[in-house]
PDB file of N, CA, C and O in Angstrom:
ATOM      1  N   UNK A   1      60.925 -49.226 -66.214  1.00  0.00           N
ATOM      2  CA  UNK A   1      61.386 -50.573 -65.942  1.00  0.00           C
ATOM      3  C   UNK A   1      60.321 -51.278 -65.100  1.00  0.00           C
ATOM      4  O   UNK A   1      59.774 -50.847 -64.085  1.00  0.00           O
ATOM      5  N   UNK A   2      60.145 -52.388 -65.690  1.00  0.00           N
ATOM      6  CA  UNK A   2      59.150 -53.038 -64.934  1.00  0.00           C
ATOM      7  C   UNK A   2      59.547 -53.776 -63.459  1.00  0.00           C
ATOM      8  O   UNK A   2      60.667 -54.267 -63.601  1.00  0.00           O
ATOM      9  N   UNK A   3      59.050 -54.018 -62.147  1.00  0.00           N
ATOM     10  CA  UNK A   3      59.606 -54.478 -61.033  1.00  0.00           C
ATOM     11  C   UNK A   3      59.984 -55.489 -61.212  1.00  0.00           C
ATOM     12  O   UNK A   3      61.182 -55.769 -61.193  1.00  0.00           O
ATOM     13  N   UNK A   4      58.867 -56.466 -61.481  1.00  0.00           N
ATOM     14  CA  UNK A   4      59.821 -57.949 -61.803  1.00  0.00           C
ATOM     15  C   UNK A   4      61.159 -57.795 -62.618  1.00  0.00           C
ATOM     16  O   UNK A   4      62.104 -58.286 -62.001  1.00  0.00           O
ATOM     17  N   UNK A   5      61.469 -57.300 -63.718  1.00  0.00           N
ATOM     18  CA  UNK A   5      62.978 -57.230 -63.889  1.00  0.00           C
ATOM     19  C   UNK A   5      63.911 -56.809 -63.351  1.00  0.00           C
ATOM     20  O   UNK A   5      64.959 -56.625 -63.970  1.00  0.00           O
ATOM     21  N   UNK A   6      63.768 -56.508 -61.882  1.00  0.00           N
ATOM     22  CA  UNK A   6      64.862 -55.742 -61.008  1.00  0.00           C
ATOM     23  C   UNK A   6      66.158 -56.690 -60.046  1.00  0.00           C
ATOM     24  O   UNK A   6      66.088 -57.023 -58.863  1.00  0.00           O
ATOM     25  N   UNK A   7      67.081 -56.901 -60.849  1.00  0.00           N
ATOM     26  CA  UNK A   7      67.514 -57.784 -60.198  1.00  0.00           C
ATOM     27  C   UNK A   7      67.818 -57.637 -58.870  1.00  0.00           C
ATOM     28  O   UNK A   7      68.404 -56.569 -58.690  1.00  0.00           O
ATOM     29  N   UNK A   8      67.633 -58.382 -57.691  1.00  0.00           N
ATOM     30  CA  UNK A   8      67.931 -58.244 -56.089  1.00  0.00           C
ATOM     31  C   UNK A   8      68.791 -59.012 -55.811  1.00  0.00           C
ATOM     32  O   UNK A   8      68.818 -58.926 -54.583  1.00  0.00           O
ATOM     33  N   UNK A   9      69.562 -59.752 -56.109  1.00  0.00           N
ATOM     34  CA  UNK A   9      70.425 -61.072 -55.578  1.00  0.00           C
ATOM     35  C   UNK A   9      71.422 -59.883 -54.851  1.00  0.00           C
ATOM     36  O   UNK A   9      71.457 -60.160 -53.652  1.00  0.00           O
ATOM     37  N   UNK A  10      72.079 -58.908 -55.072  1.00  0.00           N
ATOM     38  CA  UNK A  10      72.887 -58.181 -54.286  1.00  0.00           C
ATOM     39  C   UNK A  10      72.590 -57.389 -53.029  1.00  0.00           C
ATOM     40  O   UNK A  10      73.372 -56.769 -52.308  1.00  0.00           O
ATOM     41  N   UNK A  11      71.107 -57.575 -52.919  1.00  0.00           N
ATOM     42  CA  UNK A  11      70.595 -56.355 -51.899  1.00  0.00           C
ATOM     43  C   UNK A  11      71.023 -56.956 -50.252  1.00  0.00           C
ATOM     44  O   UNK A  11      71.628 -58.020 -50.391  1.00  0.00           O
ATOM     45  N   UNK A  12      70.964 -56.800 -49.645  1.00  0.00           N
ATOM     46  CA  UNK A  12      70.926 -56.892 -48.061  1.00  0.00           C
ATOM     47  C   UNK A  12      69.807 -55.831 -47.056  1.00  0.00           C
ATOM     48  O   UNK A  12      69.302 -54.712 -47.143  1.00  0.00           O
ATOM     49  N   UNK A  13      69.818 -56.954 -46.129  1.00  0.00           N
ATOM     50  CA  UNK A  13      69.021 -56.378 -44.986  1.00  0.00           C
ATOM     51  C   UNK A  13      69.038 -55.145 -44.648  1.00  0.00           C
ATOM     52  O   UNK A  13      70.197 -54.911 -44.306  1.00  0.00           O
ATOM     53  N   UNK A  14      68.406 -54.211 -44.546  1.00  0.00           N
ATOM     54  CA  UNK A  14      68.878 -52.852 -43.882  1.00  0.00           C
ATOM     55  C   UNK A  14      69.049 -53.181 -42.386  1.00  0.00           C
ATOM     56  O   UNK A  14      68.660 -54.184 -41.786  1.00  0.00           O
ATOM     57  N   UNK A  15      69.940 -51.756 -41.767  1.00  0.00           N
ATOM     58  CA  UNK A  15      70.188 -52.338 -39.952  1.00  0.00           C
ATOM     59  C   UNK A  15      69.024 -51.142 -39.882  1.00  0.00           C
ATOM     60  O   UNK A  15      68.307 -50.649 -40.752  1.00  0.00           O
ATOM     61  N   UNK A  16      69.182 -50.867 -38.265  1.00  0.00           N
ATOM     62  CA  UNK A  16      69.052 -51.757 -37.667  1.00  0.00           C
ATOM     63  C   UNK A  16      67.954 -52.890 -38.304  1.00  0.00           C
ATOM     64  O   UNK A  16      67.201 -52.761 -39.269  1.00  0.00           O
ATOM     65  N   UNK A  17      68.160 -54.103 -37.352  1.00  0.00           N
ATOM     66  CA  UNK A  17      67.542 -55.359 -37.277  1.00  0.00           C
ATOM     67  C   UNK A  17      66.197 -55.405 -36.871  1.00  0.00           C
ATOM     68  O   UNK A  17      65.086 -55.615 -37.358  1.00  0.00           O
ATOM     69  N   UNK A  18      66.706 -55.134 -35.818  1.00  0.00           N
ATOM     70  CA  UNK A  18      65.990 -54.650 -34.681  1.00  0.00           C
ATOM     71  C   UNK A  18      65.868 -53.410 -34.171  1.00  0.00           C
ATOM     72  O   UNK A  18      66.899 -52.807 -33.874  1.00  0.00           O
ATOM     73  N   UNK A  19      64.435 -52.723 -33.952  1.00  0.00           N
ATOM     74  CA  UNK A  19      64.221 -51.652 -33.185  1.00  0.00           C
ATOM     75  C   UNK A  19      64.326 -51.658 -32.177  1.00  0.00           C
ATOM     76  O   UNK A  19      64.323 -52.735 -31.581  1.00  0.00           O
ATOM     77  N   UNK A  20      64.518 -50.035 -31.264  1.00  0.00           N
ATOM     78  CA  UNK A  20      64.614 -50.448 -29.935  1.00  0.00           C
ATOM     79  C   UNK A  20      62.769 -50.269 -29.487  1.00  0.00           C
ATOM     80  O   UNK A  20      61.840 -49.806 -30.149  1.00  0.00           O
ATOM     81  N   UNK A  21      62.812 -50.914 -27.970  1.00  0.00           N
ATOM     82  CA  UNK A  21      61.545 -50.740 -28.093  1.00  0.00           C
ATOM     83  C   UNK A  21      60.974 -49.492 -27.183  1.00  0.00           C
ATOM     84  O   UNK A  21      61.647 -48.989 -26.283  1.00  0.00           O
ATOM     85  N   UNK A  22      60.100 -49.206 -27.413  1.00  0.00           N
ATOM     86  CA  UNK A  22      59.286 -47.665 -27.205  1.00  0.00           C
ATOM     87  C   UNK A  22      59.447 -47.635 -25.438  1.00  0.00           C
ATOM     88  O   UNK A  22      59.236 -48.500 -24.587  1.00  0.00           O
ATOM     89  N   UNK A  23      60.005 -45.959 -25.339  1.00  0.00           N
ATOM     90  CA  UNK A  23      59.940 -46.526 -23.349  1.00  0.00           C
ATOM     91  C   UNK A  23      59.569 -44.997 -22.940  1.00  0.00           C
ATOM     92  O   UNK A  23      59.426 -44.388 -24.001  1.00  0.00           O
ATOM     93  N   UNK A  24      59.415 -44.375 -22.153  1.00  0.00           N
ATOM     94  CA  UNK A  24      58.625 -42.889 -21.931  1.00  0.00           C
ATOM     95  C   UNK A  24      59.701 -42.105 -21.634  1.00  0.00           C
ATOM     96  O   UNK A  24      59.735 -40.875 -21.686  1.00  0.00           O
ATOM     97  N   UNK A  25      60.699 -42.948 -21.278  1.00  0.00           N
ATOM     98  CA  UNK A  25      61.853 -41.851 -20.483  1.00  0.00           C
ATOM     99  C   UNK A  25      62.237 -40.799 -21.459  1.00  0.00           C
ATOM    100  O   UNK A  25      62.958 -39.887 -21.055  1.00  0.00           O
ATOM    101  N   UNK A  26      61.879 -40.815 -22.585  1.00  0.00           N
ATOM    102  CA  UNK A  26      62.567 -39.294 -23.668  1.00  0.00           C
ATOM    103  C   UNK A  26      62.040 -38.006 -23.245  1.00  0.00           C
ATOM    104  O   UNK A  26      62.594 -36.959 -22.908  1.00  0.00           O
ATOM    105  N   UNK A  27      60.587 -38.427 -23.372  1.00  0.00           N
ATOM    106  CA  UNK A  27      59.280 -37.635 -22.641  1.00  0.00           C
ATOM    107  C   UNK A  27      59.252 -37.191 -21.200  1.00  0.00           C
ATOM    108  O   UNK A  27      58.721 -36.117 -20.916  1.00  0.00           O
ATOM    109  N   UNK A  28      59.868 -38.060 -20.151  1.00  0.00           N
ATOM    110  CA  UNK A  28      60.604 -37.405 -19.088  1.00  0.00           C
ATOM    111  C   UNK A  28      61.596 -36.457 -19.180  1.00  0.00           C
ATOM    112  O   UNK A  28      61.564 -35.454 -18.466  1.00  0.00           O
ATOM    113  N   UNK A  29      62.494 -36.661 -19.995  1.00  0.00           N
ATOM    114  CA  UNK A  29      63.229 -35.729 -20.061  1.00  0.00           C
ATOM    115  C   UNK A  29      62.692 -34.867 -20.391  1.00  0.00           C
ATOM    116  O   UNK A  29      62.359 -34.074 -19.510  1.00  0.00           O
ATOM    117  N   UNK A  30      62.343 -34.576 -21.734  1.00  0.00           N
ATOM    118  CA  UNK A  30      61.331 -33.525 -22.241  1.00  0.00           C
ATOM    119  C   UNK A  30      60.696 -32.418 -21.111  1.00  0.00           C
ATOM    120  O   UNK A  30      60.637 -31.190 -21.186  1.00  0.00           O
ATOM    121  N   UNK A  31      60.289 -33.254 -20.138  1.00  0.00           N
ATOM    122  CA  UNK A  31      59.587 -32.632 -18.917  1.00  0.00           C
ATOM    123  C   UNK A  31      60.264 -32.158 -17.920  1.00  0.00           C
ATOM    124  O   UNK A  31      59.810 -31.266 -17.202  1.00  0.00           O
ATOM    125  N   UNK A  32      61.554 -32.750 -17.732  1.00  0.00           N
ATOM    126  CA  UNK A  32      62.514 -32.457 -16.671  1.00  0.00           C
ATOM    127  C   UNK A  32      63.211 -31.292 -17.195  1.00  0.00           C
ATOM    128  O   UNK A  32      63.516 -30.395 -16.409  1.00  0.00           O
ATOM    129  N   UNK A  33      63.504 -31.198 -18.462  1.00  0.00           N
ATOM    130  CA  UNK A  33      64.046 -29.780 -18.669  1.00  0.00           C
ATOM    131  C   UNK A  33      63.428 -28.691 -18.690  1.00  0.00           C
ATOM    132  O   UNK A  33      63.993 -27.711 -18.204  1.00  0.00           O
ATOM    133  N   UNK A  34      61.982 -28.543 -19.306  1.00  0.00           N
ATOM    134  CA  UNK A  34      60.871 -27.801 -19.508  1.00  0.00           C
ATOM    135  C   UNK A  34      60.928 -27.280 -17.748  1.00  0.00           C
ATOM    136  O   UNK A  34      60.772 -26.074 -17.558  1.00  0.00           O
ATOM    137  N   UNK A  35      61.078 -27.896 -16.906  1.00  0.00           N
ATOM    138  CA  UNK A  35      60.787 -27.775 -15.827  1.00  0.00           C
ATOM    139  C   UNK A  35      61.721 -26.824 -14.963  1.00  0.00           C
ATOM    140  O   UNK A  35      61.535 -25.977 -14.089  1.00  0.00           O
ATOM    141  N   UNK A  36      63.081 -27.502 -15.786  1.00  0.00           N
ATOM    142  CA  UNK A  36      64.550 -26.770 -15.077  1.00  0.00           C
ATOM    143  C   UNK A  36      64.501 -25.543 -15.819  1.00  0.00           C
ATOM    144  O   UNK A  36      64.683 -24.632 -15.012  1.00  0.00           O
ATOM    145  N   UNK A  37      64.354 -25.131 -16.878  1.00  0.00           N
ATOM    146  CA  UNK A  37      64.287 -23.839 -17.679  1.00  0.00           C
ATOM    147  C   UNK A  37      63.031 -23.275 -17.258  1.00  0.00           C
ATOM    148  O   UNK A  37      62.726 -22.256 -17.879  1.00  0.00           O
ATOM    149  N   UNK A  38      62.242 -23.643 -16.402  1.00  0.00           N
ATOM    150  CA  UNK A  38      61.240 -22.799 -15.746  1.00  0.00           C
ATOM    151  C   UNK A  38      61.053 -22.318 -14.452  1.00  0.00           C
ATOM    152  O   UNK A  38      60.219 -21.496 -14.071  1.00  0.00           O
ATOM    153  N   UNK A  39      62.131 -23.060 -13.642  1.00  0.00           N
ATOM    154  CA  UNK A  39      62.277 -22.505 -12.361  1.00  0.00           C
ATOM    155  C   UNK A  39      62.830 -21.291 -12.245  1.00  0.00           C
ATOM    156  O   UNK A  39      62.408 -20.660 -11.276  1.00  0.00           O
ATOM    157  N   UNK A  40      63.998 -20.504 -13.206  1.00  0.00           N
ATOM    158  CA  UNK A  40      64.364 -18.880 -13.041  1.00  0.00           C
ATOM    159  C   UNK A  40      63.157 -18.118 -12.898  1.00  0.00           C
ATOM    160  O   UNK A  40      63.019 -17.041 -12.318  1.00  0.00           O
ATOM    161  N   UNK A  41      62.378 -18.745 -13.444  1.00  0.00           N
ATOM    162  CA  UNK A  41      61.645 -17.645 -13.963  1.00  0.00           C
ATOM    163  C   UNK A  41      60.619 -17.493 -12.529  1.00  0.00           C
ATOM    164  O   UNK A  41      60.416 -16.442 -11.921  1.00  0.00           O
ATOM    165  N   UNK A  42      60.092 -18.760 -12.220  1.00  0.00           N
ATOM    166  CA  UNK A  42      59.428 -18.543 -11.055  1.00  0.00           C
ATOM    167  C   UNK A  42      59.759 -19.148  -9.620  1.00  0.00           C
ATOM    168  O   UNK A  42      59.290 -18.496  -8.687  1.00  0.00           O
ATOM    169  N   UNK A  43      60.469 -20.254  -9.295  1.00  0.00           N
ATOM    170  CA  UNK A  43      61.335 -20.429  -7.935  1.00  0.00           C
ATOM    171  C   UNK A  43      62.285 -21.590  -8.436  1.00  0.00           C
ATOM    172  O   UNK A  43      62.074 -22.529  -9.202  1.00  0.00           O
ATOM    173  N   UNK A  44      63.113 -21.297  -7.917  1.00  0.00           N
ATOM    174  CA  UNK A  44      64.734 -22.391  -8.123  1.00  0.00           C
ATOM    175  C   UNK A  44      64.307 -23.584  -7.654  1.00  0.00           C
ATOM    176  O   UNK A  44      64.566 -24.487  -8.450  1.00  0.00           O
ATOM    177  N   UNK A  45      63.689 -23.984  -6.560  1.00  0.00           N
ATOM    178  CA  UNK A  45      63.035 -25.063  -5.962  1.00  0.00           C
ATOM    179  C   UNK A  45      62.638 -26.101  -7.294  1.00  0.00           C
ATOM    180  O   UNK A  45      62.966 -27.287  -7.265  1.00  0.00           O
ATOM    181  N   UNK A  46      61.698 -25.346  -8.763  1.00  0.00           N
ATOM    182  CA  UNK A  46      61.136 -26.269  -9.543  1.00  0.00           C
ATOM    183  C   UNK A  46      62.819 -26.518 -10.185  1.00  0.00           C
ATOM    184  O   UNK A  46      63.046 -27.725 -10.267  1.00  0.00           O
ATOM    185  N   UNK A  47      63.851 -25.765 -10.583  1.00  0.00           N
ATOM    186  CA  UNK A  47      64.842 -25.819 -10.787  1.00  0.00           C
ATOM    187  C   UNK A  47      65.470 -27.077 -10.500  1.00  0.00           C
ATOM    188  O   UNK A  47      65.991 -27.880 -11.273  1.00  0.00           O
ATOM    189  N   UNK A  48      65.313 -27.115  -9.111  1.00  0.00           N
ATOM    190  CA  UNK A  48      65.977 -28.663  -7.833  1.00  0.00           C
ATOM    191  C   UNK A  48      65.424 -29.609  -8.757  1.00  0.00           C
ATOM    192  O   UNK A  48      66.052 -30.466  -9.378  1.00  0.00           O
ATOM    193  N   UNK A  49      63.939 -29.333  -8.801  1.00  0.00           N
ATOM    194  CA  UNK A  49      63.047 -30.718  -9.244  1.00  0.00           C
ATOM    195  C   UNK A  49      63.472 -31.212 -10.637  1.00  0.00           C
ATOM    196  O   UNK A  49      63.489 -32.402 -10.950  1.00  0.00           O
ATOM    197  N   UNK A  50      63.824 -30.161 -11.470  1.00  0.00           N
ATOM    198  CA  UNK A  50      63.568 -30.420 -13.176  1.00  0.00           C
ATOM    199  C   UNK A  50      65.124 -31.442 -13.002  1.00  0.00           C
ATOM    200  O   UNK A  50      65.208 -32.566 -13.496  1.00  0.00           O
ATOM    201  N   UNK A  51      66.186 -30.819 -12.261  1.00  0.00           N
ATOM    202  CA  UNK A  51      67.471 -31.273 -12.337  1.00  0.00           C
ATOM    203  C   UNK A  51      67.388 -32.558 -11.952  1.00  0.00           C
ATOM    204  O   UNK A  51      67.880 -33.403 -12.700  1.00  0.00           O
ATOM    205  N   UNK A  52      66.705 -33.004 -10.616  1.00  0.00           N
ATOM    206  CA  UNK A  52      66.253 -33.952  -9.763  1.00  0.00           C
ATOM    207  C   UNK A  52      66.124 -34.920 -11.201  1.00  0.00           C
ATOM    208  O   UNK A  52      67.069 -35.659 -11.477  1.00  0.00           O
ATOM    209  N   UNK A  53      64.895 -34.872 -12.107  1.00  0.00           N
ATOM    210  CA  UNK A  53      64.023 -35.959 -12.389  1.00  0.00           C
ATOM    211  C   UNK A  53      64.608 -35.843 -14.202  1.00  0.00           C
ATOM    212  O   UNK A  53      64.282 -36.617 -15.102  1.00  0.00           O
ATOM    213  N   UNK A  54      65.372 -34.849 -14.296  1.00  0.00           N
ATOM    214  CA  UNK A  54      66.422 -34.829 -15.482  1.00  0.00           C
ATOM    215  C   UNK A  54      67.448 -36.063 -15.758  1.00  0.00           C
ATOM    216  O   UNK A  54      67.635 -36.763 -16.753  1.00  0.00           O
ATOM    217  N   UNK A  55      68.167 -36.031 -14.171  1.00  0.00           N
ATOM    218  CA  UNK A  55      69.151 -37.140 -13.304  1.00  0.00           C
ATOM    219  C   UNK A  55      68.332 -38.586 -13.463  1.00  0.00           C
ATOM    220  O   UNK A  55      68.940 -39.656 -13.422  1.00  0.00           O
ATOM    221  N   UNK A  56      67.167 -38.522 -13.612  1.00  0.00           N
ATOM    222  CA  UNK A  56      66.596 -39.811 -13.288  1.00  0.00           C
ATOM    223  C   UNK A  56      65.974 -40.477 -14.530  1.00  0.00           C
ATOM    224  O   UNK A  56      65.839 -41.682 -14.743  1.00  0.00           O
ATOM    225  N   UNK A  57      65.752 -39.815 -15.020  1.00  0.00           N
ATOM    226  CA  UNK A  57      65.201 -40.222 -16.786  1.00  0.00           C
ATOM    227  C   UNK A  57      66.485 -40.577 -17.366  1.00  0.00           C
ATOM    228  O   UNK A  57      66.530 -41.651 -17.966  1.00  0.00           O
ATOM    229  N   UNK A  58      67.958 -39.586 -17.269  1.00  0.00           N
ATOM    230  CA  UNK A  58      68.863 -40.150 -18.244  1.00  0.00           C
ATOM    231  C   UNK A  58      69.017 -41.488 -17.826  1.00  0.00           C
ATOM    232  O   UNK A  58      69.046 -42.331 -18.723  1.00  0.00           O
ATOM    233  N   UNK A  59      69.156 -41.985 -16.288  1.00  0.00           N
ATOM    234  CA  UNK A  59      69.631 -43.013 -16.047  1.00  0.00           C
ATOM    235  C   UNK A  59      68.649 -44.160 -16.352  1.00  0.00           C
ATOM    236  O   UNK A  59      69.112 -45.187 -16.848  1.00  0.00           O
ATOM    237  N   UNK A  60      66.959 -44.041 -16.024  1.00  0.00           N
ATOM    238  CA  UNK A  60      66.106 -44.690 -16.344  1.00  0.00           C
ATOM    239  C   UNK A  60      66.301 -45.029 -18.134  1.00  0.00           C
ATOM    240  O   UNK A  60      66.483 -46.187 -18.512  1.00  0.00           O
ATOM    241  N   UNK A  61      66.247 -44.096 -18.923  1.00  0.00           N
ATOM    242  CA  UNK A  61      67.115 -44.234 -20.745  1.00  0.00           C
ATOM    243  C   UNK A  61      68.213 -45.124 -20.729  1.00  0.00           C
ATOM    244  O   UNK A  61      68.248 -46.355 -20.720  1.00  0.00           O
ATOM    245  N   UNK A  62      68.753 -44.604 -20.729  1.00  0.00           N
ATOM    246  CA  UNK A  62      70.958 -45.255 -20.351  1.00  0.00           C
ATOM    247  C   UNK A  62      70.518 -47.297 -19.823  1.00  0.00           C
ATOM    248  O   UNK A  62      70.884 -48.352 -20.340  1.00  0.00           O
ATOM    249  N   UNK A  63      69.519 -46.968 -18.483  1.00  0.00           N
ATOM    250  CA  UNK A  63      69.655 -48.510 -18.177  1.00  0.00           C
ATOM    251  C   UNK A  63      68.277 -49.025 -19.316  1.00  0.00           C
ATOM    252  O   UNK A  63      67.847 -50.173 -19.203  1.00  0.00           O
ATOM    253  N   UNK A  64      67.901 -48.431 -19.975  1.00  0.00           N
ATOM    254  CA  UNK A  64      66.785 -49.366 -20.710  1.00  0.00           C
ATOM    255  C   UNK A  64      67.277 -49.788 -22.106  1.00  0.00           C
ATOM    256  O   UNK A  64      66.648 -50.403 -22.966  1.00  0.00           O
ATOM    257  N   UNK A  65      68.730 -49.251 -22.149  1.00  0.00           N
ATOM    258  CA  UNK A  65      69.608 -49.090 -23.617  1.00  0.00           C
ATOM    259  C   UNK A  65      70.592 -50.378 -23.210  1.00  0.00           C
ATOM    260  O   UNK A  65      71.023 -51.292 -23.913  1.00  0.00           O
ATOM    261  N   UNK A  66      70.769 -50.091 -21.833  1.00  0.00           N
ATOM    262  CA  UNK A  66      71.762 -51.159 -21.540  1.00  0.00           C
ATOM    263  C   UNK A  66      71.115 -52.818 -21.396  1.00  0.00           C
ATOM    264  O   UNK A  66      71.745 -53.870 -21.291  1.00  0.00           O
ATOM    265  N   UNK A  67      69.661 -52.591 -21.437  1.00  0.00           N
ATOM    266  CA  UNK A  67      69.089 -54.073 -20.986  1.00  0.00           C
ATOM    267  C   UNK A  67      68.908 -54.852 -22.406  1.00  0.00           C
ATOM    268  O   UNK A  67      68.705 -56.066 -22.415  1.00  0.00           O
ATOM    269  N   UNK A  68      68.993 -54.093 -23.597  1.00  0.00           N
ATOM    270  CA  UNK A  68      68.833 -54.510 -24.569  1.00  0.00           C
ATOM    271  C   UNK A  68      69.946 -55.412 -25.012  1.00  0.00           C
ATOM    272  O   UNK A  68      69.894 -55.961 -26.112  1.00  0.00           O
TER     273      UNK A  68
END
């Protein structure tokens, strides 16, 4: 079938519309867990930290979802 004969009058937009836009906090996380699953192994302290900055990326995510 050739393209020009394809009728489109029924098609619609795909969603989203809009993308969201690119922000690092996933990649924090990424790092904050890497971090918390590595403190058993060598001091609970990095444990504190991974949990610490785990806590802070979801919310840094969460409010960059909410500004949209």
């Amino acid at each position: 079938m050739n393209p020009s004969e394809i009728d489109r009058s029924d098609w619609t937009e795909p969603l989203p519309r809009r993308l969201a836009r690119p922000t690092y906090w996933p990649s924090m996380l990424a790092l904050s867990v890497t971090l918390a699953l590595l403190g058993p192994v060598t001091s609970m302290a990095i444990t504190g930290v991974g949990v610490l900055l785990a806590a802070a990326a979801l919310s840094g995510w969460i409010g960059e979802i909410g500004r949209e």
